[in-house]
C-alpha positions in Angstrom: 45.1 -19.6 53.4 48.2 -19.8 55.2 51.3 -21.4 53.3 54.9 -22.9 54.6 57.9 -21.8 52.8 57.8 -24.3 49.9 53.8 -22.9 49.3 52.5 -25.7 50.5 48.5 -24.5 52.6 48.5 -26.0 56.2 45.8 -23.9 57.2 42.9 -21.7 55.8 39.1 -20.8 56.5 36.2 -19.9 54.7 36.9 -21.9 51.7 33.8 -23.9 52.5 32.6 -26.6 54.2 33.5 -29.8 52.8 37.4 -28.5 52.1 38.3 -28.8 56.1 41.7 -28.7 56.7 41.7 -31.4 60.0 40.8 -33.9 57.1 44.5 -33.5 55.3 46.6 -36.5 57.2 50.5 -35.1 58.2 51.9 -37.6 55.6 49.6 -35.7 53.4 51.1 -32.1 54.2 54.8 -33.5 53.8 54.5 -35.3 50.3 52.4 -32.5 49.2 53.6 -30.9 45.9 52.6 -27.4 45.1 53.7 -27.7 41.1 51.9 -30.9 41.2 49.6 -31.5 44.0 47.8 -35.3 44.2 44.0 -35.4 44.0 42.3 -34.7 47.5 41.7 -31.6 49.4 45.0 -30.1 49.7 45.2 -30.3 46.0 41.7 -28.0 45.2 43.4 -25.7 48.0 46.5 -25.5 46.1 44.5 -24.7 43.3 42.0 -21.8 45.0 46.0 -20.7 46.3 47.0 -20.4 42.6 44.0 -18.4 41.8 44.6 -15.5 44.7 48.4 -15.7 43.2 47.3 -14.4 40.3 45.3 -11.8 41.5 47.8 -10.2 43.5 46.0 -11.3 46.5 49.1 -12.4 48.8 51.6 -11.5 52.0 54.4 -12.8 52.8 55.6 -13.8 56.0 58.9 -12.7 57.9 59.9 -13.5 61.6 60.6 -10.6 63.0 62.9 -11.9 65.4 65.3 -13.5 63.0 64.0 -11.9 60.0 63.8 -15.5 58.1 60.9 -15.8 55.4 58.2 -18.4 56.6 55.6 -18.5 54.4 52.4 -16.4 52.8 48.9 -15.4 53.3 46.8 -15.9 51.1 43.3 -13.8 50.7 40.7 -13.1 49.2 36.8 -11.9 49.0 34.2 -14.1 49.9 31.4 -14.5 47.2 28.7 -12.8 49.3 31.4 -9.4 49.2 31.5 -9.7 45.3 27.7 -9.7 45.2 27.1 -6.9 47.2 29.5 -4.6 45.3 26.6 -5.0 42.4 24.1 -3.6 45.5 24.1 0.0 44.3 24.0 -0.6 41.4 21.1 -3.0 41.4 19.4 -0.3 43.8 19.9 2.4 41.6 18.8 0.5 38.6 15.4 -0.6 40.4 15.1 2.8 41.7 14.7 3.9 38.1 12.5 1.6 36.7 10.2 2.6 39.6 10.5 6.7 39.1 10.0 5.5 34.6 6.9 3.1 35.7 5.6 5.4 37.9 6.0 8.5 35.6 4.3 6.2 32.7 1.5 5.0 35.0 0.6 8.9 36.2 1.3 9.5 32.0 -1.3 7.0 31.5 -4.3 7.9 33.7 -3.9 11.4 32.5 -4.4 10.5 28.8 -6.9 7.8 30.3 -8.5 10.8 32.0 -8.5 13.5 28.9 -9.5 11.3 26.8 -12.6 9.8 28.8 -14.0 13.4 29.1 -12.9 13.8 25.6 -15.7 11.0 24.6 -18.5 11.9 26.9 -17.9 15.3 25.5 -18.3 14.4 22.3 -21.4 12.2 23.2 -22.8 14.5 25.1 -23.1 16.9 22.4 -24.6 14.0 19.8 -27.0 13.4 22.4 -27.9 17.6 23.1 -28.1 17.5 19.1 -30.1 15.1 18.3 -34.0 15.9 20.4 -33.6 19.6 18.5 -32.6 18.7 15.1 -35.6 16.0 15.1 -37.3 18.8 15.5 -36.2 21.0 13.0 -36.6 18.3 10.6 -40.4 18.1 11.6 -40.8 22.1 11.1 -38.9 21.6 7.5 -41.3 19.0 6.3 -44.4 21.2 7.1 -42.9 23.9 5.7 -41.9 21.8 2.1 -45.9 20.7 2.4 -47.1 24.4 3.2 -44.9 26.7 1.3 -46.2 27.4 -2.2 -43.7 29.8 -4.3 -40.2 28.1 -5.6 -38.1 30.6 -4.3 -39.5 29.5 -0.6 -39.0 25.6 -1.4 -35.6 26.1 -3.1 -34.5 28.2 0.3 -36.2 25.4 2.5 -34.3 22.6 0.5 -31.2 24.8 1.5 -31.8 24.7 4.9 -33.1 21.0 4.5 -29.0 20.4 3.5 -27.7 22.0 6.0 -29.8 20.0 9.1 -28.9 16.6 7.5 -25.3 17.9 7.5 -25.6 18.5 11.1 -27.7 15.1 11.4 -24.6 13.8 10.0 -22.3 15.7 12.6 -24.0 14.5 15.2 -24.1 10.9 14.2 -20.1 11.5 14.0 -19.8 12.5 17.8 -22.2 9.4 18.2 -19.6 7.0 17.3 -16.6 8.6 19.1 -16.1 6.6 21.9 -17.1 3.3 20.8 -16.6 0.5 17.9 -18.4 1.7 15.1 -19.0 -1.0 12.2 -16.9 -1.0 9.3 -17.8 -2.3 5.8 -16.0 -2.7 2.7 -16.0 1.3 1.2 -14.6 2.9 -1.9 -12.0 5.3 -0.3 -11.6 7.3 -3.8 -15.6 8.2 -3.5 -15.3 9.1 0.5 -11.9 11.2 -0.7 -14.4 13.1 -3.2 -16.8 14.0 -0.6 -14.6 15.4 1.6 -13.2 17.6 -1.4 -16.3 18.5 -2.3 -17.8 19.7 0.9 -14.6 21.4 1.6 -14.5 23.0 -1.8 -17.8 24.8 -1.4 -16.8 26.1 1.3 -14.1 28.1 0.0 -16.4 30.8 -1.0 -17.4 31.9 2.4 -14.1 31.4 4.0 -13.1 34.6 1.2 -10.0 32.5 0.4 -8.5 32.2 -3.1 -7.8 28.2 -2.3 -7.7 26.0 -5.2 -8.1 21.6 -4.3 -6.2 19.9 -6.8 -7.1 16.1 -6.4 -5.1 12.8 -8.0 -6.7 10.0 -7.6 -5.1 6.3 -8.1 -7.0 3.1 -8.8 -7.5 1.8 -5.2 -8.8 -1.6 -4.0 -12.1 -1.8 -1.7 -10.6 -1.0 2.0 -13.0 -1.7 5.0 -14.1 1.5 6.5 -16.6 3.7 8.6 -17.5 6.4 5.5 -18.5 8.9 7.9 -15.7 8.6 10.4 -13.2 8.1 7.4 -14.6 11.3 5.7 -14.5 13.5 8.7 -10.5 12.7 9.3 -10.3 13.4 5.7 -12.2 16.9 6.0 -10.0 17.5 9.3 -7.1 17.3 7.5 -8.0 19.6 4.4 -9.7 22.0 6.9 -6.1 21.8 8.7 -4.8 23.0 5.0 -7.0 25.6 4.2 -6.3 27.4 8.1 -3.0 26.6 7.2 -2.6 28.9 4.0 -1.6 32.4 4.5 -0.7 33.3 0.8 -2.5 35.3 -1.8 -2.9 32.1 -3.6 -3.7 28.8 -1.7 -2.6 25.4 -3.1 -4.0 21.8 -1.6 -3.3 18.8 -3.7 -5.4 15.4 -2.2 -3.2 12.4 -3.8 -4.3 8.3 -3.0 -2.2 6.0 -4.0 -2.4 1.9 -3.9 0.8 0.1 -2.4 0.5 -3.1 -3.7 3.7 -5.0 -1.7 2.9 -3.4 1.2 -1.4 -4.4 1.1 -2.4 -0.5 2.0 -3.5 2.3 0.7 -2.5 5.8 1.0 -4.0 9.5 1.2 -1.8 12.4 1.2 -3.1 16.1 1.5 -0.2 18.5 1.2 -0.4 22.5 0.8 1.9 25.3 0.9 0.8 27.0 3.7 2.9 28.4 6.8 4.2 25.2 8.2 4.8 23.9 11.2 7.8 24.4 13.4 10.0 21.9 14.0 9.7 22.4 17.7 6.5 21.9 18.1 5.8 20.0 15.5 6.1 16.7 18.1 2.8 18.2 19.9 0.5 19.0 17.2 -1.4 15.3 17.6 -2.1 16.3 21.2 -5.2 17.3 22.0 -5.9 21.0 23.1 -3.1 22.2 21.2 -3.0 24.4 17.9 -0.6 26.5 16.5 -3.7 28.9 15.3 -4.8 31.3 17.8 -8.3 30.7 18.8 -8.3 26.7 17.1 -9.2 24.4 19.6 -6.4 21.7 18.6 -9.0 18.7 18.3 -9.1 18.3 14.2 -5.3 16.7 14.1 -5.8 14.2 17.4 -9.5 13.5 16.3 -8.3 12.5 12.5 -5.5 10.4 14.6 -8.1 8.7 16.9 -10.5 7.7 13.8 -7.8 6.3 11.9 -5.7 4.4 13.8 -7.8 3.0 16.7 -11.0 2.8 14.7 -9.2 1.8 11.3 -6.0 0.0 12.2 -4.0 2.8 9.7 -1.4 5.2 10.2 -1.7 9.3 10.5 1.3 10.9 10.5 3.0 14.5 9.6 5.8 13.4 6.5 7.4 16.9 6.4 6.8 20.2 6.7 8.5 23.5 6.3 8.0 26.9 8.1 6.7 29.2 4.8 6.8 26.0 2.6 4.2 23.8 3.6 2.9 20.6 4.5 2.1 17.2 3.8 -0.1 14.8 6.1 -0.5 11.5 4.9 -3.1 8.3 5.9 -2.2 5.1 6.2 -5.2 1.9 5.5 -5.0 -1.4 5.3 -6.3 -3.2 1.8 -8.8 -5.6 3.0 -7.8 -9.2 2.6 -8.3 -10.8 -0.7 -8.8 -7.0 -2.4 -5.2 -6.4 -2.6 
């Protein structure tokens, strides 16, 4: 915008279309106040010339022959100029969110991919199990009908135990993989089993373990007992590898939250700990802390309680030499709370 010495515009460009300065009339330009310009186009003019003012934006004008001041110029940045200094910016900022959707999206089909073989491992080996322990139960039954001495049946009801637990096992690695059916269980009696099946254990595992257990009054919570049981033995099996003392201690603890409609089991020991570095990884599966564990109990225990469940798993603390406490999270079912 070019002004005359009194700041009135007589000229400009790029202000748009519908400001055009061959529509201002002489008289117009001569009566033209610049501290109190009419309505009209000279006046909005005036006005975008009062804006670049105040930015700075302006040169004056000198003759150079006779050195007398004859006006100012007036500038400033089109609109399209002010957008495009935002360019690199945007560029960079879309640049990112592709490199963080494409690192999530490789993230994803890699967990999408470990965990698919994860499953058909798992049902691979239910379905392996199951034609041979069929038989086995077969052989058992002809040999409870056959054998004749106690000592034989009491040594075949032994083994009779231990191919329903492995019946049970494989109905476990069955059920990973896809929605098994919940019903309305008694946590505090599925807690027990665990306990128990850990406890006698302890004997042949020559460690000097002792499972305290404090149980709470607990509303009916719907569950899979099987799959609930086995994250439950996961995590005192997780203990008991866990204690390198003389003198092992596990305490199992439920509790009922009644504001908060869920239930909680705790199982804490004072074992070795875990690192506070690593302790981020130990839900991943394939990784242990214990040379020669295969790092599935802690993500298996995850997967079966909250995708199968709706709870919570998660590691509340835990001390390198001091110990440490797991605890599971369930929903009360509705109207048992």
């Amino acid at each position: 915008v070019l002004t005359d010495p009194r700041g009135v515009p007589y000229t400009w460009k790029n202000l748009g279309g519908k400001l055009n300065p061959d529509s201002v009339t002489w008289e117009e330009f001569v009566e033209a106040d610049p501290m109190n310009p009419k309505s009209g186009i000279l006046a909005e003019v005036i006005e975008i010339v009062h804006r670049m003012d105040a930015k700075g934006h302006m040169v004056l004008m000198i003759d150079p022959t006779s050195g007398r001041y004859v006006g100012k110029v007036y500038y400033d940045r089109p609109a399209i100029t002010s957008g495009l200094s935002w360019l690199p910016f945007a560029g960079a900022a879309a640049l990112g969110l592709f490199i963080v959707m494409g690192y999530l999206g490789i993230r994803s089909i890699i967990v999408g991919e470990r965990r698919a073989i994860w499953v058909g491992m798992a049902k691979e080996t239910a379905h392996q199990l199951g034609t041979p322990l069929s038989s086995l139960m077969g052989w058992l039954q002809h040999l409870k009908e056959s054998c004749a001495d106690e000592r034989t049946r009491k040594i075949v009801r032994e083994m009779e135990q231990d191919v329903l637990r492995l019946s049970k096992i494989s109905s476990r690695f069955g059920k990973v993989g896809s929605q098994p059916r919940l019903d309305l269980q008694d946590v505090v009696e599925i807690v027990r089993d665990a306990i128990e099946y850990q406890r006698r254990r302890l004997p042949s595992l020559g460690r000097d373990v002792q499972i305290k257990e404090h149980f709470g009054n607990l509303p009916k919570t719907l569950a899979n007992a099987d799959l609930l049981e086995w994250a439950v033995e996961n995590l005192i099996k997780n203990a008991i590898d866990a204690i390198d003392k003389e003198r092992g201690l596990i305490e199992v603890r439920t509790a009922h939250i009644p504001g908060e409609h869920k239930i909680t089991i705790e199982v804490e020991d004072n074992g070795r700990g875990i690192d506070p570095k690593v302790a981020s990884r130990i839900f991943e599966p394939g990784y242990s802390t214990r040379r020669g564990g295969w790092g599935l109990g802690l993500p298996l225990a995850r997967r079966i309680i909250e995708e199968y469940h709706h709870g919570r798993l998660r590691l509340v603390r835990s001390s390198p030499g001091r110990g440490s406490l797991f605890m599971i999270e369930l929903p009360v079912a509705e109207g048992r709370s």
